[in-house]
N, C-alpha and C positions, 0 to 999 in steps of 0.2 A: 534281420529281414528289413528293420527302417533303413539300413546304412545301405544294403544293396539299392531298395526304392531311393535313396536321396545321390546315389550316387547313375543310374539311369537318367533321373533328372536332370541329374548336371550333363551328362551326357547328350541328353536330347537336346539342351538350352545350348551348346559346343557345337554340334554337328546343324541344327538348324539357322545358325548364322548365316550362313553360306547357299545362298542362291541356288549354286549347282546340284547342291545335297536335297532339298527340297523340290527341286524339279525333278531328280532323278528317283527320289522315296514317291513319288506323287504318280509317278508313268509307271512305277513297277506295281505299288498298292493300287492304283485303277485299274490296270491290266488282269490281276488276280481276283478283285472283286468284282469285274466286270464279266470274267467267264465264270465266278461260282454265280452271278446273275441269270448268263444265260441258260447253265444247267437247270437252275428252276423255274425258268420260261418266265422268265423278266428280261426287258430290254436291255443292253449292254451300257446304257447312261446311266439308269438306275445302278447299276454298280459303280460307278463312275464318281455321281452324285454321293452314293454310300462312301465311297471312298475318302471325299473330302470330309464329309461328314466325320468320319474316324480322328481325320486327321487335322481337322480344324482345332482353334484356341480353344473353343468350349468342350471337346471331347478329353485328345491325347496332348494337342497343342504341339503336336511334330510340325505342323506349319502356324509359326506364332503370327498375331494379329499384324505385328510389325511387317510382316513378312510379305500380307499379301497386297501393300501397295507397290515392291516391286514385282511382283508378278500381272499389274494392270494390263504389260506391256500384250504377254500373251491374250489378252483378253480382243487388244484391240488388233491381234492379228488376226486372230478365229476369227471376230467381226469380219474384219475385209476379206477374207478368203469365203466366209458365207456368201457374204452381199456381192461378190463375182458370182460366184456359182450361181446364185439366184438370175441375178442381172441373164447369166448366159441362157436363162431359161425364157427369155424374151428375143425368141430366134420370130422372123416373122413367118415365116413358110410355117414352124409351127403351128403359131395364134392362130393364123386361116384354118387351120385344119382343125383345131380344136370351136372354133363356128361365135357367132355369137351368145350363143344359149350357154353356153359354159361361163362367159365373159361374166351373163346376166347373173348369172347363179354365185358367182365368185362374189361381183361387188356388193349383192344384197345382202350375203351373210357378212360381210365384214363391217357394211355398215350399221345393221343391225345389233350386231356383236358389241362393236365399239358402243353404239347406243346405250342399249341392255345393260352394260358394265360398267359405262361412266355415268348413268341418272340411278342406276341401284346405288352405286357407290357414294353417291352425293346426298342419297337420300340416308344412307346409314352414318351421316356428317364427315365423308371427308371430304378432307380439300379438295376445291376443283381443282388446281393446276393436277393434283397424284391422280383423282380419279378419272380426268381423260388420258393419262401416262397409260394407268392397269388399261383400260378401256384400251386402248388404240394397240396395246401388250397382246391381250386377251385376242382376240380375233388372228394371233397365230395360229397356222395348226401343223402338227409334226410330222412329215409324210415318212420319215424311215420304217415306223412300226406296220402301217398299214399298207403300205410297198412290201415289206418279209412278209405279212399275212395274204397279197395276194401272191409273189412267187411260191411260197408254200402250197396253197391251195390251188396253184396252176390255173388261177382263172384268168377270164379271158370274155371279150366281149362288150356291146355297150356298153354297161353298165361301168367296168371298170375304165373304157375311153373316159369317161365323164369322172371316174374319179381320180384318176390321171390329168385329168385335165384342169380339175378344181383345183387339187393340192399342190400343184405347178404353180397354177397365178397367188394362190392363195397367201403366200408368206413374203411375194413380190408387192402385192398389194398392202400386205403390214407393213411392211418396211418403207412404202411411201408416206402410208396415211400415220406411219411413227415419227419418221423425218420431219413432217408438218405440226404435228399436235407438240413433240417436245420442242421445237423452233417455240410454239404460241406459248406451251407452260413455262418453258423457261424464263419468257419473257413477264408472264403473270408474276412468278417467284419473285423473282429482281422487282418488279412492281412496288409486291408488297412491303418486300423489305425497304426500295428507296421510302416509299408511304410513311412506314413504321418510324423512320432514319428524323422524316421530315414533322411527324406529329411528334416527336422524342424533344424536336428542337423548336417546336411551337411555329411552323412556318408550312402556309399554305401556298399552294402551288397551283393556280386557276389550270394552267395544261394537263393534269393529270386528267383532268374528262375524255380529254383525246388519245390517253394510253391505249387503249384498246385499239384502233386502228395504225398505232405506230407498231404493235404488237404484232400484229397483224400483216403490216407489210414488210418488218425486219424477218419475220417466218418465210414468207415465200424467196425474198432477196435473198435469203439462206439457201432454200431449196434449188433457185434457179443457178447460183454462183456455185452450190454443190454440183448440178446436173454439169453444168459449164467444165466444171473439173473433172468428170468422170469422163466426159466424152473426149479430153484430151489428153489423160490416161490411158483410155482405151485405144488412142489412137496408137501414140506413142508404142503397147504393147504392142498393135497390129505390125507396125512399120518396120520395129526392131526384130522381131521375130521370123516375118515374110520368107527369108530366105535361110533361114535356121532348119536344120534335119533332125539334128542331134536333141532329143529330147531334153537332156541337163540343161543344154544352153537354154532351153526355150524355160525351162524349170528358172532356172536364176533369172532368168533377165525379167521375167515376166513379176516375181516373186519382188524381184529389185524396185522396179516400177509402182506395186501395190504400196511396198511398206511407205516408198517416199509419199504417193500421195495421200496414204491414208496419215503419213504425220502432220502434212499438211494440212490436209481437213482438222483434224485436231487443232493443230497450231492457230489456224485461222479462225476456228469455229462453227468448220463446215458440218455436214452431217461423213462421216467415212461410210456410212450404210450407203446412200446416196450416190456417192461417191464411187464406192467401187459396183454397185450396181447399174450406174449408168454405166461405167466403162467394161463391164460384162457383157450389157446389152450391146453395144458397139464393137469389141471382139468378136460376138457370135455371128452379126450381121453382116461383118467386112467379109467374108469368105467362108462356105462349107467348111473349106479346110483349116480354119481357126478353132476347130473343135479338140485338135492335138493340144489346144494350148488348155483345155481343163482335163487331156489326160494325162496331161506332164506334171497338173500339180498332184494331184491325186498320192503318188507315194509321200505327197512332204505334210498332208493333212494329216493323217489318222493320229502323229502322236500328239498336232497342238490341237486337236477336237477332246483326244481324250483329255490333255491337262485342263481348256477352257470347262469343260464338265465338273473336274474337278476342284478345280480354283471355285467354280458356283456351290460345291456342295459347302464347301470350308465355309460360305456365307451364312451355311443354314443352323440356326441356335436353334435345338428341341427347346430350350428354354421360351424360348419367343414365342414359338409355335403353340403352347396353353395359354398363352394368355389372351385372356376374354376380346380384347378388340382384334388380334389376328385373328383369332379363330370364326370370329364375326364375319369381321373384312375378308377372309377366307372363303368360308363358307356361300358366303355373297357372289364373291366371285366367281366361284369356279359352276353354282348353280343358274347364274346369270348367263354367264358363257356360252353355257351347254343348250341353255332354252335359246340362245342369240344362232348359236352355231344350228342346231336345228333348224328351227325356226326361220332363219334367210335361208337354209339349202329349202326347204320345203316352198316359202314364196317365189322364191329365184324360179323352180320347178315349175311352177304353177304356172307363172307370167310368161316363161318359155314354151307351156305346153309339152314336157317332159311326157314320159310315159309313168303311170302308177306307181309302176314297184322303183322305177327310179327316184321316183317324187318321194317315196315313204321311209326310204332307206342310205336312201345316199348323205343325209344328216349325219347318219350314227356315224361315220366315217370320218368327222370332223373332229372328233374329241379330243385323241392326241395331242397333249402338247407339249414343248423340249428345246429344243438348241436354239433358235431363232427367240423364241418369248424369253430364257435364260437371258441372252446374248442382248438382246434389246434394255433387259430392266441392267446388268452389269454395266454395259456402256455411261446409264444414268451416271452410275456410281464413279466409272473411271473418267469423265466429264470434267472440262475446269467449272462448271456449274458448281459443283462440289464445293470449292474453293468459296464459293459467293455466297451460300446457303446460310442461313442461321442453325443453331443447334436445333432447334425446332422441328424447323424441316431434314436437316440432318435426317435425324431420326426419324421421321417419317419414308425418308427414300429406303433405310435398313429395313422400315416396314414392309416397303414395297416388294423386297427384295425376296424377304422370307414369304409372305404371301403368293408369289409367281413361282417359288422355291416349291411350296405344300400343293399349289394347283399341277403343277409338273409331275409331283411324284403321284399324285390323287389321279391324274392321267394319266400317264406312264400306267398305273395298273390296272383301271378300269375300263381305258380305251381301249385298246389291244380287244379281248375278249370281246367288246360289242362292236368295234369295226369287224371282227372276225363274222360273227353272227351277220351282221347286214350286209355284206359282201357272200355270204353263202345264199342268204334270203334274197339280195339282191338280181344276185348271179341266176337266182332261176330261170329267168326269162330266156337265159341262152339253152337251159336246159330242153 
């Protein structure tokens, strides 16, 4: 029985070399775990997640640690095919129609969110630079689960315009106010560290007082030279495609276009979130008929959503997850969240003059959270920031990771269930 076991092992350590065999064990075990998911009315990520889980170093180690710096690649594709798709969600004939009150209701909770989870976080001693990262993470929210609970229950009405309408801006809005706060922490981190480099070596440096505003305008210089490159992306797709029928074509060229600029942003140090979500915004608005171009991509997502899933479960150590300051740091978060996420959809309602049962309900809806909060805290990780980090921080980013890792699955199963509830509660008024 040992020589069979040692000889498996060698086995797995042979066949896991190889890039192709990894991708391809990763898309068939997510696929399988993701439909025994759904039979027992768990979201299809959540298997996904499981998956990696199985097949991460710390389980079976079919995808060894080595392995998953070259899979970053996929990470930062999923990124930029999100942050289009988002971006496209910023059509303006929309916005109009979704009013201002929606707008109001979107920025309060995210502000509030981010609030909520970056002074809990600080208060329970972590770093500021991580706990405005979780903070600005946290104010995702997952619209696929609560989109299946309302096609399922065929509703219909105010009520769900408005939560259509939130969940829409909602992750558009993270992705800005993420773009900006890791532009400022990153620049804290490096701070520290030069600081650390320069008390190491007994040399003070009178400009460090001014750090903070130098920090502060290399963030937005960021933002604006990201936006500058998305919009010339977006153009670029618009131009090249214009007179394309053929769907493929419009699939490749458009697909050609992301990956250059999003290595770009990379390269340069742009943000690619940014990035490809301005040039979303700017496809959607050159022309109605630029909307062929997100249903061209559509067949080329589903298999790198499901591997991005799974590449995040391979991140998650059950080991990690007991011990006392995750479980803390955990704990904090995902309870901070939930009162942030509340809490702004409830004021937002208020200061708009919303109707009651909208104002009491349309919180719960916000719980959810999944691919964009994953997809935000991985980016950290596949970052040349990384590179710059002390082990210190290292390690605290892996913290980050599993803590957005356990708040995901901790929604994943208890959002579902109570968006279902508040969307039935809510939905009366149409009744």
């Amino acid at each position: 029985m040992e020589l069979i076991f040692e000889y498996l092992v060698s086995l797995r350590n042979l066949l896991s070399q190889h890039p192709l065999f990894t991708v391809g064990i990763m898309l068939v075990m997510g696929y399988f775990i993701g439909t025994l998911a759904e039979k027992v009315k768990l979201p299809e990520i959540t298997g996904f997640i499981l998956a990696g889980l199985i097949m991460g170093s710390t389980v079976t180690g079919i995808v060894p640690h080595e392995m998953e710096e070259s899979l970053k690649v996929v990470t930062e594709v999923a990124l930029g095919l999100i942050a289009l798709t988002i971006g496209g969600e910023f059509y303006w004939a929309k916005l109009k129609r979704m009013g201002r009150e929606v707008v109001i209701i979107t920025v309060v909770q995210i502000v509030l969110t981010f609030g909520a989870v970056s002074i809990g976080l600080v208060l329970f001693d972590m770093p500021l630079p991580f706990a405005l990262l979780l903070g600005a993470i946290a104010s995702a929210t997952a619209p696929a689960a609560t989109v299946a609970i309302v096609q399922s229950l065929r509703a219909h009405g105010v009520f769900i315009d408005y939560l259509y309408g939130v969940v829409a801006l909602d992750d558009a809005g993270c992705v800005i106010l993420f773009s900006i706060v890791f532009a400022i922490a990153s620049g804290m981190l490096l701070g520290d560290n030069a600081a650390a480099e320069a008390v190491g070596h007994a040399v003070v440096d009178s400009s460090l007082g001014h750090g903070g505003a130098a920090v502060i305008g290399h963030a937005l210089l960021e933002v604006l030279l990201s936006i500058i490159a998305g919009l010339i992306s977006g153009v670029a797709v618009h131009f090249a495609t214009w007179k394309k029928q053929n769907s493929n074509e419009i699939m490749i060229i458009t697909i050609g276009i992301v990956f250059l600029f999003t290595a770009m942003a990379v390269i340069f140090r742009l943000s690619p979130l940014l990035v490809n979500m301005a040039a979303g915004a700017v496809i959607i608005n050159f022309s109605p008929k630029n909307h062929r171009i997100f249903r061209a991509l559509e067949p080329f997502t589903p298999p790198i959503y499901a591997l991005f899933f799974v590449i995040a479960g391979t991140e998650l150590n059950p080991a990690v997850l007991i011990q006392k300051d995750i479980l803390i740091f955990g704990i904090v978060y995902i309870s901070l969240r939930a009162i942030g996420k509340y809490g702004g959809v409830y004021i937002g309602c208020r200061v708009s003059k919303v109707k009651s049962v909208i104002t009491k309900h349309l919180g719960l809806c916000m719980l959810p959270q999944a691919g964009v909060a994953i997809g935000l805290v991985l980016m950290i990780q596949a970052s040349p920031l990384m590179h710059q980090l002390s082990p210190l921080q290292i390690l605290m980013v892996d913290r980050m990771v599993n803590i957005v890792l356990l708040s995901v699955f901790v929604n994943e199963l208890v959002g579902p269930p109570v968006s279902r509830y508040a969307i039935i509660k809510g939905n009366e008024m149409e009744g």
